[in-house]
C-alpha positions in Angstrom: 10.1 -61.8 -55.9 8.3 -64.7 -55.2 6.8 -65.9 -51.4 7.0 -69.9 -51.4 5.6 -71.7 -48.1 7.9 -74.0 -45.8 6.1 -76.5 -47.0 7.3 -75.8 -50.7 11.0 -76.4 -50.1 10.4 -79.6 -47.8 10.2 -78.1 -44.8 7.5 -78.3 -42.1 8.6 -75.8 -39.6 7.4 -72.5 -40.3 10.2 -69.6 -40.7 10.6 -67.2 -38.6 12.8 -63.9 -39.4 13.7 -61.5 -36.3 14.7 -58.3 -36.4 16.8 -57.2 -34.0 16.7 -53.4 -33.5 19.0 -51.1 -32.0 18.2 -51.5 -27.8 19.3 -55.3 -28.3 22.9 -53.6 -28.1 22.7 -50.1 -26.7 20.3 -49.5 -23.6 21.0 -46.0 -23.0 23.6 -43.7 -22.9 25.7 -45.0 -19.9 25.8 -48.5 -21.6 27.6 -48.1 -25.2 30.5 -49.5 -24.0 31.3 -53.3 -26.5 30.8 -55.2 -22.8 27.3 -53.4 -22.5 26.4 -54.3 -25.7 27.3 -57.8 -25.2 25.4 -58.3 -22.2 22.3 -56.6 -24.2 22.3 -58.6 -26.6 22.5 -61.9 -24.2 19.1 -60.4 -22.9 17.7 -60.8 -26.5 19.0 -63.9 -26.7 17.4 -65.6 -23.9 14.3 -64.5 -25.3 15.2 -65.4 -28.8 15.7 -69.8 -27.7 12.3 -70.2 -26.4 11.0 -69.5 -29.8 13.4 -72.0 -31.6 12.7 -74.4 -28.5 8.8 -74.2 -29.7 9.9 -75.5 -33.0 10.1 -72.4 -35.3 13.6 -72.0 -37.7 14.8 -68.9 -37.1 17.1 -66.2 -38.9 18.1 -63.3 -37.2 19.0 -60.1 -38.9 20.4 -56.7 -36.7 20.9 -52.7 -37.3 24.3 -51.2 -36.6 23.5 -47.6 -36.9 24.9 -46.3 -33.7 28.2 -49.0 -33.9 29.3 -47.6 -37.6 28.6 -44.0 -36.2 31.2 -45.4 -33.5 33.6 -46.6 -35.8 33.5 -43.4 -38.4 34.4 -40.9 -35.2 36.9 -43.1 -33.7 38.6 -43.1 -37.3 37.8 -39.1 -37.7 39.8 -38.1 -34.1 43.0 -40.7 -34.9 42.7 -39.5 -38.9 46.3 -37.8 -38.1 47.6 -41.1 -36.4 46.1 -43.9 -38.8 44.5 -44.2 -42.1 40.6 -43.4 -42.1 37.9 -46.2 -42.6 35.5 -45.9 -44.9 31.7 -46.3 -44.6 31.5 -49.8 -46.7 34.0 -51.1 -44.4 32.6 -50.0 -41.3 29.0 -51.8 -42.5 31.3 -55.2 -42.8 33.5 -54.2 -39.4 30.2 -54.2 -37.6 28.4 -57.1 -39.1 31.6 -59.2 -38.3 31.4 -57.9 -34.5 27.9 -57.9 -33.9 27.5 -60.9 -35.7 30.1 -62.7 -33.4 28.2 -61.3 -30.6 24.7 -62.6 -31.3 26.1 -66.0 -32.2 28.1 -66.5 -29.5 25.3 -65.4 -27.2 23.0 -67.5 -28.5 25.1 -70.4 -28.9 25.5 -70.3 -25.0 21.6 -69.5 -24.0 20.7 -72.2 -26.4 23.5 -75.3 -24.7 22.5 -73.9 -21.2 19.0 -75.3 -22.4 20.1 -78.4 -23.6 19.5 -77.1 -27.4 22.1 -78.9 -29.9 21.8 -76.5 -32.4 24.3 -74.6 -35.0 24.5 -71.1 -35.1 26.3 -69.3 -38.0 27.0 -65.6 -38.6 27.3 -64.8 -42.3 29.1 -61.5 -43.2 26.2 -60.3 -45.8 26.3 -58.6 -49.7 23.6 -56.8 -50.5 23.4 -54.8 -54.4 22.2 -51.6 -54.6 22.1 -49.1 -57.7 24.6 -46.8 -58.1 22.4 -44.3 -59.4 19.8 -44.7 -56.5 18.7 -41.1 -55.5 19.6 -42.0 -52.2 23.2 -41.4 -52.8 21.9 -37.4 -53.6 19.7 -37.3 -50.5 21.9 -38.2 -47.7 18.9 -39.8 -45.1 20.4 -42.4 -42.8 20.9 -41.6 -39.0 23.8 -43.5 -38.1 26.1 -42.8 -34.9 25.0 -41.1 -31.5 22.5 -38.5 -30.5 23.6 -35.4 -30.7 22.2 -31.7 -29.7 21.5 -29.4 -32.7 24.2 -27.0 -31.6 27.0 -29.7 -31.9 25.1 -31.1 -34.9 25.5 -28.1 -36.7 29.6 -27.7 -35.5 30.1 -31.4 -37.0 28.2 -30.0 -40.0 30.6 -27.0 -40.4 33.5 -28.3 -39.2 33.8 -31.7 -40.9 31.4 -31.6 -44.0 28.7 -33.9 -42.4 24.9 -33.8 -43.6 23.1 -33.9 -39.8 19.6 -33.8 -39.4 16.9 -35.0 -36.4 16.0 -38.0 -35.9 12.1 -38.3 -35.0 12.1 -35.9 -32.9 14.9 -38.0 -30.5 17.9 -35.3 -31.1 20.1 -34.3 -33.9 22.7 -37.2 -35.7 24.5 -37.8 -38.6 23.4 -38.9 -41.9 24.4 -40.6 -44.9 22.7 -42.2 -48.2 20.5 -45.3 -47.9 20.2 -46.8 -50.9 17.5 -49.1 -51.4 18.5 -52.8 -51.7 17.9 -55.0 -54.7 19.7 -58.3 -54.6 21.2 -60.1 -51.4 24.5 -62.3 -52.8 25.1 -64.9 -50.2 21.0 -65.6 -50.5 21.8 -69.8 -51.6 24.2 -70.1 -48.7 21.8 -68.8 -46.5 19.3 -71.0 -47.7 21.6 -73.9 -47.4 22.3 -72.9 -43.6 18.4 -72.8 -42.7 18.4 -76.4 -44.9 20.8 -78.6 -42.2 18.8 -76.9 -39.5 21.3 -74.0 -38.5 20.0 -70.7 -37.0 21.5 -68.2 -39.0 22.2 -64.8 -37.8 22.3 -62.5 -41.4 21.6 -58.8 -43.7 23.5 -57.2 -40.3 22.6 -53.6 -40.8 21.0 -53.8 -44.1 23.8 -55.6 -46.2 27.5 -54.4 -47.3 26.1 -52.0 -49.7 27.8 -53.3 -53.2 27.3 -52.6 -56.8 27.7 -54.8 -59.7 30.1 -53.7 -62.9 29.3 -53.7 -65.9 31.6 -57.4 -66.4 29.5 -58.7 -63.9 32.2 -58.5 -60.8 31.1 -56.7 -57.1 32.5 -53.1 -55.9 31.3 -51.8 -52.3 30.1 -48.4 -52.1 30.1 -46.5 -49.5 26.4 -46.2 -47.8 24.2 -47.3 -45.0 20.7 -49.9 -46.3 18.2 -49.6 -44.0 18.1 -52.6 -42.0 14.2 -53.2 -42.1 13.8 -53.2 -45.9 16.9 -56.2 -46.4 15.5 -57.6 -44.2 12.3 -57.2 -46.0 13.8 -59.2 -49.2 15.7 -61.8 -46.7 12.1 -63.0 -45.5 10.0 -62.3 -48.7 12.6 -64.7 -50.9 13.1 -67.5 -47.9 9.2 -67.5 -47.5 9.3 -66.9 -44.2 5.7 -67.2 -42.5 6.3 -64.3 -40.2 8.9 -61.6 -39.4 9.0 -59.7 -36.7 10.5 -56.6 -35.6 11.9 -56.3 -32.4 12.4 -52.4 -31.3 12.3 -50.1 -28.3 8.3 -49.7 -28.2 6.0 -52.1 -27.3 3.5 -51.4 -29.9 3.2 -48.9 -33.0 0.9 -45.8 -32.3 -1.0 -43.6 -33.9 -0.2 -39.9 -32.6 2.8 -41.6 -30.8 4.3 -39.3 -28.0 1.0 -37.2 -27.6 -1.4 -36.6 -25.5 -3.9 -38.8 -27.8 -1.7 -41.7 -28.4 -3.3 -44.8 -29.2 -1.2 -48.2 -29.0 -2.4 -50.8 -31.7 -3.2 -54.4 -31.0 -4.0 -55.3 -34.5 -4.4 -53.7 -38.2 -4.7 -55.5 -41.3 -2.4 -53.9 -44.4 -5.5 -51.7 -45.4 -5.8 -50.0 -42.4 -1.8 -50.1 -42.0 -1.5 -48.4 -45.3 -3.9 -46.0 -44.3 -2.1 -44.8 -41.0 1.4 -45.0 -42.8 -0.3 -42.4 -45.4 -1.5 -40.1 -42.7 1.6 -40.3 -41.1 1.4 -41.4 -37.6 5.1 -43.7 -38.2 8.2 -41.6 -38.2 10.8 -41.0 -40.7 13.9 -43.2 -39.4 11.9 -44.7 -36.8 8.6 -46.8 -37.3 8.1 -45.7 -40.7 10.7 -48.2 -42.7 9.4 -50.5 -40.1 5.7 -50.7 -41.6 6.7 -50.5 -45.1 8.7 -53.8 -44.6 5.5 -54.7 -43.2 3.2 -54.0 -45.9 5.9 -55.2 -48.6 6.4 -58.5 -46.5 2.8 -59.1 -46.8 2.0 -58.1 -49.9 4.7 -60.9 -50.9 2.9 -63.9 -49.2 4.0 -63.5 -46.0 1.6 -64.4 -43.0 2.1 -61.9 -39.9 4.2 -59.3 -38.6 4.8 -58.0 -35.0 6.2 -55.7 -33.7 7.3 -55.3 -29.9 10.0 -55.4 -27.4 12.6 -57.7 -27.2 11.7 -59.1 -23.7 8.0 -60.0 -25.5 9.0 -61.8 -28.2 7.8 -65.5 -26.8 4.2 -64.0 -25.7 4.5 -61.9 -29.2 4.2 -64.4 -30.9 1.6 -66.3 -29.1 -0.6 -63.4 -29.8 -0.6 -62.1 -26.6 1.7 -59.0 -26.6 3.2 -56.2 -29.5 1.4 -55.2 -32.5 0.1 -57.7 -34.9 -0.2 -57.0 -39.0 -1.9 -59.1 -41.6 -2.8 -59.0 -45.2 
């Protein structure tokens, strides 16, 4: 994998790759509803334009953990009713919907500010190995929070594999391969080329393998969203990616007594926290290794904040800020 510069492929503009996480669409539990999540992610939006207003091109990736967890239950109670739908085709129903809902919403925040600029969704392959241990290990929250009680009922009752989720409650979990190859990478590329914001990789990728003559076969599985969009940036040379989550900063010893927010690490000292383990499993750790592997692969800066700080983010004035 190779990091080129905007300036390699005639561009001046540096790239910029967001990463929405999952508060851009769910604010709590009394907003899930697809209206709520709408109106969320307008919020993101308006926060997104001001950065393509400054002259930055921008692709915009998103999770969908908690909407495929929606989709698999809604299947599971009307199972007697209508056929089930399985796990690949959840990934693709959600990119599709969120998709349509970032697009639309920035379409609108960005023609309210005078900004005549394309915006195009692109439902997202991504290749993954069937023999990835992943599929053996079960790891991926997806759906809502749960208590451990209830957890353990699904877990009984329906065959699930549940586990907790950094210490936030109890959900469900399936494999998350890791992903190798994302297919509509030249259209994409072709997008940012005529100047279109591209909203792509929606939670991780349709998770697909390739046959031995060469055709494509989805599989059912959940790619972590931060490490597509990981590959997305490192292969379009973005300059910096940044990770928009529920937190303003990473911490060390987060939710303790001696928690200390970071300002700014280089990859050494990220390495060295990520080893001692101050990033949860699920949480901030898949964050910081996209970090690290982004840098590593040419990249220039990575933040991480809230989605209400991404214009001062990346002025330097809010989130946390890695470099090589």
């Amino acid at each position: 994998m190779t990091h080129k510069s905007s300036s390699d492929n005639g561009h001046e503009a540096p790239l910029v790759v967001i990463a929405i996480g999952g508060n851009s669409l769910i604010k709590d539990n009394k907003h899930r509803t697809v209206l709520d999540q709408y109106n969320a992610v307008g919020e993101t939006a308006r926060h997104i334009v001001p950065i393509v207003q400054a002259g930055y091109r921008v692709v915009v990736t998103h999770g969908n953990g908690p909407q495929v967890g929606f989709i698999l239950l809604r299947s599971d109670l009307a199972r007697d009713v209508l056929h089930e739908v399985p796990l690949v085709s959840c990934v693709a129903d959600t990119q599709g919907a969120i998709g349509y809902q970032i697009t639309q919403t920035l379409q609108n925040e960005l023609h309210l500010q005078g900004i005549d600029k394309e915006v195009v969704s692109i439902v997202t392959q991504v290749v993954i190995d069937p023999d990835d241990p992943g599929f053996q290990h079960p790891d991926k929250p997806i759906g809502p929070f749960m208590k451990e009680d209830e957890a353990k009922e699904r877990e009984t009752e329906e065959g699930w594999v549940v586990g907790e989720d950094a210490g936030r409650g109890w959900r469900r979990l399936v494999p998350a391969p890791a992903p190798l190859e994302i297919i509509e990478l030249d259209a994409i590329r072709a997008l940012l080329d005529r100047g279109t914001l591209v909203v792509a990789v929606g939670g991780g990728g349709i998770p697909v393998v390739r046959r031995p003559d060469g055709t494509l076969k989805g599989r059912d599985a959940v790619i972590d969203k931060d490490a597509a969009t990981c590959i997305l940036a490192c292969e379009l040379g973005a300059s910096i990616l940044i990770e928009s989550t529920s937190v303003d900063k990473a911490a060390l010893n987060f939710e303790t007594p001696q928690q200390l927010d970071i300002d700014h690490m280089n990859s050494v000292e990220c390495r060295r926290y990520l080893d001692q383990g101050h990033f949860a499993p699920g949480s901030m750790q898949p964050k910081i290794e996209a970090a690290l592997t982004f840098l590593e692969q040419g990249g220039d800066r990575v933040i991480i904040t809230q989605p209400h700080h991404l214009e001062q983010a990346l002025q330097g004035i809010y989130g946390t800020h890695i470099v090589p």
